[in-house]
ROSE-169701 format. One record per residue (C-alpha): y, z, x; residue in three letters. Coordinates in nm, 2 decimals. Example, Ala and Ser with C-alpha at 12.3 -4.5 7.8 and 13.67 -1.06 7.14 Angstrom:
# residues 2
> py / pz / px / r
> -0.45 / 0.78 / 1.23 / ALA
> -0.11 / 0.71 / 1.37 / SER
# end
This chain:
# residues 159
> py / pz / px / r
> 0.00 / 0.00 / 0.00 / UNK
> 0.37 / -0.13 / 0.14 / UNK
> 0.53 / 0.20 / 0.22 / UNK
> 0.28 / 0.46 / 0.24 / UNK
> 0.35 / 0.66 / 0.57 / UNK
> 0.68 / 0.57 / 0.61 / UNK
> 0.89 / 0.83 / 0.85 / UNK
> 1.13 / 1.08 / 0.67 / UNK
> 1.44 / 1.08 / 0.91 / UNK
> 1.76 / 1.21 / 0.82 / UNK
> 2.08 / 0.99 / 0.87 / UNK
> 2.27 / 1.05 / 1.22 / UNK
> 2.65 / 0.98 / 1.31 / UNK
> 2.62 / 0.64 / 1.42 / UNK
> 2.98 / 0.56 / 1.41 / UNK
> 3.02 / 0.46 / 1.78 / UNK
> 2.77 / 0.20 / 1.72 / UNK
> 2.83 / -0.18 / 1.73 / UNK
> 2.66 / -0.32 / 1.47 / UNK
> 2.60 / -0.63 / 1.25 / UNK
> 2.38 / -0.72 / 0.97 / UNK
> 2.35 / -1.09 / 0.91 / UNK
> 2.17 / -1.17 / 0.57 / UNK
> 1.97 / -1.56 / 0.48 / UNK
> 2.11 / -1.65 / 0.11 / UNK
> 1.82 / -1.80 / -0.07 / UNK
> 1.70 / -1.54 / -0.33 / UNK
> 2.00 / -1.44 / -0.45 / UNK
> 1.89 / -1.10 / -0.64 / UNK
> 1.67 / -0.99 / -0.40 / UNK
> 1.95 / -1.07 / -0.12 / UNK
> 2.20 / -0.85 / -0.32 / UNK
> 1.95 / -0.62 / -0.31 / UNK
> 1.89 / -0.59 / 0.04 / UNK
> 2.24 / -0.60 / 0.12 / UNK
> 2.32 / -0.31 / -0.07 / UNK
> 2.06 / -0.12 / 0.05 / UNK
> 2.19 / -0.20 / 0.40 / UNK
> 2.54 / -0.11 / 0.30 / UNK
> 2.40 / 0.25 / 0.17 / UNK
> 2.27 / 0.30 / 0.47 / UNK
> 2.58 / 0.20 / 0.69 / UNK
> 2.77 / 0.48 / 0.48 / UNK
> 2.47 / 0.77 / 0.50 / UNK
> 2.47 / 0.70 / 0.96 / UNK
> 2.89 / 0.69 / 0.90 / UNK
> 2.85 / 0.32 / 1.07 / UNK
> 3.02 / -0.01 / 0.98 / UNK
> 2.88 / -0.34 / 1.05 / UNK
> 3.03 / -0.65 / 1.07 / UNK
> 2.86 / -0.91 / 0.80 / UNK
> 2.71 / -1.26 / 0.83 / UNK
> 2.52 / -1.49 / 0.62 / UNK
> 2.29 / -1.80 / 0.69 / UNK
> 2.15 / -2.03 / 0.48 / UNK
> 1.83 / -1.90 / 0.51 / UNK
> 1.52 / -1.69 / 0.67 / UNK
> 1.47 / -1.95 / 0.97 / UNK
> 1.82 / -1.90 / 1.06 / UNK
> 1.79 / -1.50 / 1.12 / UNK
> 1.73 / -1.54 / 1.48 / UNK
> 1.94 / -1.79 / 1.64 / UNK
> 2.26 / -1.54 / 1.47 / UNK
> 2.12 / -1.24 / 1.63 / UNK
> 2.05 / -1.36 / 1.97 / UNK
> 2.44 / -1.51 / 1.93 / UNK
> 2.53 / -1.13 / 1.81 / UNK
> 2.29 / -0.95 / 2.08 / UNK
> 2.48 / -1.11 / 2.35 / UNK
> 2.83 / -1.06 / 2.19 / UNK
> 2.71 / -0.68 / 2.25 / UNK
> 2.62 / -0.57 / 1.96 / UNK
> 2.43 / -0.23 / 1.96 / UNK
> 2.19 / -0.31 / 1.66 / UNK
> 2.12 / -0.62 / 1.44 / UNK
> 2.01 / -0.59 / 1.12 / UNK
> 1.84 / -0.94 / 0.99 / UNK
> 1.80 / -0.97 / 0.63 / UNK
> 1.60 / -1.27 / 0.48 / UNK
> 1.28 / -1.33 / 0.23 / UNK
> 1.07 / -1.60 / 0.19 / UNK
> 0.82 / -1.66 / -0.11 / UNK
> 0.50 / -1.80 / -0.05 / UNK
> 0.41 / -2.17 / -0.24 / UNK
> 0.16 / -2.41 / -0.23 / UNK
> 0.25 / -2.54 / 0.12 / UNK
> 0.23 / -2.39 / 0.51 / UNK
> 0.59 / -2.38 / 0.49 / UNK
> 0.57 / -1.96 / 0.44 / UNK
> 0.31 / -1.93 / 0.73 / UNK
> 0.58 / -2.17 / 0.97 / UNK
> 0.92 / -2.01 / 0.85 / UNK
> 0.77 / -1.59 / 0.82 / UNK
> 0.59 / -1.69 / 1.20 / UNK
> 0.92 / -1.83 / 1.30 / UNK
> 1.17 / -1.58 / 1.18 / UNK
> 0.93 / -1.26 / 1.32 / UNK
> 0.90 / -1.42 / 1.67 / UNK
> 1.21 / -1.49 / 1.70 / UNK
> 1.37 / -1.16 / 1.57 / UNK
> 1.12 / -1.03 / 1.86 / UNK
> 1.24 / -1.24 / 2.10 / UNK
> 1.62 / -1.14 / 2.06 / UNK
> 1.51 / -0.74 / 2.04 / UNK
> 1.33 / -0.79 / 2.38 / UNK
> 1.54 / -1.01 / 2.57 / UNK
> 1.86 / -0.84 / 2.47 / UNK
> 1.72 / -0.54 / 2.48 / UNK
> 1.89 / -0.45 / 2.19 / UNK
> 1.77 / -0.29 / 1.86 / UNK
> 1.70 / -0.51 / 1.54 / UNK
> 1.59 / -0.42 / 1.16 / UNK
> 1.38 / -0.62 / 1.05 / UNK
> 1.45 / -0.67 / 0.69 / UNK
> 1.29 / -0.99 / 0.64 / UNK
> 1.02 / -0.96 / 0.33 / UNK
> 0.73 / -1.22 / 0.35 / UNK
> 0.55 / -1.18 / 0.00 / UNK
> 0.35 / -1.38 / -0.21 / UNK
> 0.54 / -1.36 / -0.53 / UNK
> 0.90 / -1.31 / -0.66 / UNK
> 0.83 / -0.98 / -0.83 / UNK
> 0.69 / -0.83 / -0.52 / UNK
> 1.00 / -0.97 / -0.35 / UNK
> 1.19 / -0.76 / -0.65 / UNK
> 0.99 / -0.45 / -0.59 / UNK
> 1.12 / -0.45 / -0.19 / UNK
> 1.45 / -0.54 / -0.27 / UNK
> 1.60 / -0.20 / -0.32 / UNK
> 1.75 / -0.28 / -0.71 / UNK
> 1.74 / -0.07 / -0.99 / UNK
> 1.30 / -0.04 / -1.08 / UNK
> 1.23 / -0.13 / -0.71 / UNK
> 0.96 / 0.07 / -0.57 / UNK
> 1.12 / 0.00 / -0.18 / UNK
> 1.46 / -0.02 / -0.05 / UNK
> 1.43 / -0.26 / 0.27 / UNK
> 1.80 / -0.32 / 0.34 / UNK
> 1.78 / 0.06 / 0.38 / UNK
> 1.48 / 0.11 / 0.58 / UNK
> 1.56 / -0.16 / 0.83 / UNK
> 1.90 / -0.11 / 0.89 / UNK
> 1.80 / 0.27 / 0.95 / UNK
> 1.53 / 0.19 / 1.17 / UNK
> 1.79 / -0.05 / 1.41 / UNK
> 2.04 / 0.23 / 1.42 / UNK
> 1.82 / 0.52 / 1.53 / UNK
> 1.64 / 0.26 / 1.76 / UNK
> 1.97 / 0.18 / 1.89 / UNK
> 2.04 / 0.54 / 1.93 / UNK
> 1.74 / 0.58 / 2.16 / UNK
> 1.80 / 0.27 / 2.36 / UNK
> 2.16 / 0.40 / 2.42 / UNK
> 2.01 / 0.77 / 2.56 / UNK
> 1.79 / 0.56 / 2.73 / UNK
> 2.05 / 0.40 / 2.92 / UNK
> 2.24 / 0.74 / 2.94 / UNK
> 1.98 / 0.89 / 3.17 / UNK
> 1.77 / 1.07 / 2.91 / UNK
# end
């Protein structure tokens, strides 16, 4: 089951953080979703976040490596994609995950991934953090890339 096990953390000043969220626009509900979710959690770590959008899911990565090396301290990439009757999903969801990878570790810089890969709308719905959703993801990935960006910066701070 999707969020069974998830960590209980409690929101930390994150105010001297850098941070950006950028956010695919297909789906339009479930991206309104996941954006307010992100924007909750901005306000509960006391961070802002500068916003982009793309036209979509395979676009997540090429943004964030261009916001990683603009030094941003976390990324937040938002995005869903919807399986159909074609390899399409498997192509865009592989895409989209190795790239978002590929920015976090060659940047070395934190990023939420927010991006839900599901087989239907209404599990996309149930994610998207709206009123009857189950999940909040906008939350739970932009929380995830602000305490991970937290860490990397004590990291770097000797400890």
């Amino acid at each position: 089951m999707s969020g069974a096990g998830a960590p209980q953390s409690q929101p930390v000043d994150c105010s001297d953080l850098k941070v950006a969220v950028v956010a695919a626009s297909w789906h339009t509900q479930v991206m309104d979703g996941l954006l307010a979710g992100a924007r909750r959690a901005l306000e509960a770590y006391s961070a802002r976040a500068d916003e982009f959008r793309v036209p979509g899911t395979f676009e997540l990565p090429v943004v964030a490596q261009t916001l990683a090396a603009e030094g941003y301290d976390a990324v937040v990439a938002l995005g869903v994609v919807v399986r159909g009757g074609t390899p399409h999903f498997e192509y865009v969801c592989s895409a989209a995950t190795d790239g978002l990878t590929r920015v976090a570790l060659d940047h070395r810089v934190a990023v939420g991934f927010g991006v839900l890969t599901c087989d239907t709308d209404a599990q996309a719905l149930d994610r998207a953090g709206l009123e009857g959703s189950r999940e909040d993801k906008g939350w739970e990935a932009t929380s995830a890339a602000l305490e991970t960006a937290r860490v990397i910066r004590g990291i770097r701070a000797g400890g």
